[in-house]
C-alpha positions in Angstrom: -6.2 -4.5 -15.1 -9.0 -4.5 -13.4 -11.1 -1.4 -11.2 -12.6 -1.4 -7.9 -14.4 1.4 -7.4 -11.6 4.3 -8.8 -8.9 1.9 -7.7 -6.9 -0.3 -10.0 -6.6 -3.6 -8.6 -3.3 -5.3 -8.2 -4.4 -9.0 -6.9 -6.9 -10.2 -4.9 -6.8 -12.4 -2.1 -9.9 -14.8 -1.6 -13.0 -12.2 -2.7 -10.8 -9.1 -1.7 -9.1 -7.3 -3.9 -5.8 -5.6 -3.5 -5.1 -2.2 -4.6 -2.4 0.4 -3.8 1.0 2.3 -5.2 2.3 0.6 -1.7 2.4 -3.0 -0.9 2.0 -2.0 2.8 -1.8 -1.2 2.0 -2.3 -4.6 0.8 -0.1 -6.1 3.7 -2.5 -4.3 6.0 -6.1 -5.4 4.3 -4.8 -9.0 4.1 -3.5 -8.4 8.3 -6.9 -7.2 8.7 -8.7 -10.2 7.3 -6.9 -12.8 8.8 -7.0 -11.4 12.3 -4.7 -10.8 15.2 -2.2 -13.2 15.9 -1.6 -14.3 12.3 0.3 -11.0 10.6 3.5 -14.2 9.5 0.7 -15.3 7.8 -0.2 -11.6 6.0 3.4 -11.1 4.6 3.2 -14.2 3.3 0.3 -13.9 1.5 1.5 -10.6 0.2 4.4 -11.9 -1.1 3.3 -14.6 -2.5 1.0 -11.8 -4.6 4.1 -9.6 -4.5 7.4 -11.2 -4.1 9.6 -8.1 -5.2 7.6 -6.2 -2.4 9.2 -3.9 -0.1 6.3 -2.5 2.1 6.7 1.0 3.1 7.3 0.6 6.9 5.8 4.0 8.2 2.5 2.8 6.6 3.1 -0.7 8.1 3.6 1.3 11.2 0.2 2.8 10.7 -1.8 -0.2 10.2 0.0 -2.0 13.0 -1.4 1.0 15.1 -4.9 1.2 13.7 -5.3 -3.1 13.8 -4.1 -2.7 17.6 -1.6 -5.2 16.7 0.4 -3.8 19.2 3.8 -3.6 17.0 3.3 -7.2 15.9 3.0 -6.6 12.2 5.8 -4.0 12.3 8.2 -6.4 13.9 7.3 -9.4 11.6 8.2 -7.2 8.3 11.4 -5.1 10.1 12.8 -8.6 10.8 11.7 -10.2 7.2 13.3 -6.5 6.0 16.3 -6.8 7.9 17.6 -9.9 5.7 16.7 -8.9 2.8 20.2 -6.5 1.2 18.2 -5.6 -1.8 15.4 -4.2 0.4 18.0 -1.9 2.2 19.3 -0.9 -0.8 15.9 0.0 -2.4 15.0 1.9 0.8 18.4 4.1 0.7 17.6 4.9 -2.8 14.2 6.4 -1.7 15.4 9.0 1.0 
């Protein structure tokens, strides 16, 4: 594994690396550095990192807020989310 600063890194997408305990951090750097308009794109990408991913939607929520995305990125992962049963379940099991 390797460190970025005191962070481990996860994955790295282009020259960025990736590091968090939640794959909504990454969701939101990779959001970030693609730009408005493309957060489809960003889940992708993060799942292609992180296929098993189930991003932690209050920090989605966050980074949706603070990349004035105007509830774009939220929507994109509540509706990939909604589909998923296993997500559901892994969510109910964390409450």
């Amino acid at each position: 594994m390797k460190v970025f600063g005191s962070f481990p890194v996860i994955a790295q997408f282009g020259h960025f690396p990736l590091m968090a305990r939640s794959t909504a951090a990454p969701l939101a750097i990779i959001a970030d550095r693609l730009g408005a308009g493309f957060e489809a794109d960003a889940l992708r990408a993060m799942l292609l990192v992180q296929p098993e991913a189930v991003p932690n939607l209050l920090i989605v929520g966050h980074a949706d807020t603070l990349l004035d995305r105007g509830g774009r990125l939220l929507r994109v992962v509540t509706a990939w989310d909604a589909g998923l049963e296993w997500n559901q379940r892994r969510r109910s099991l964390n409450r």
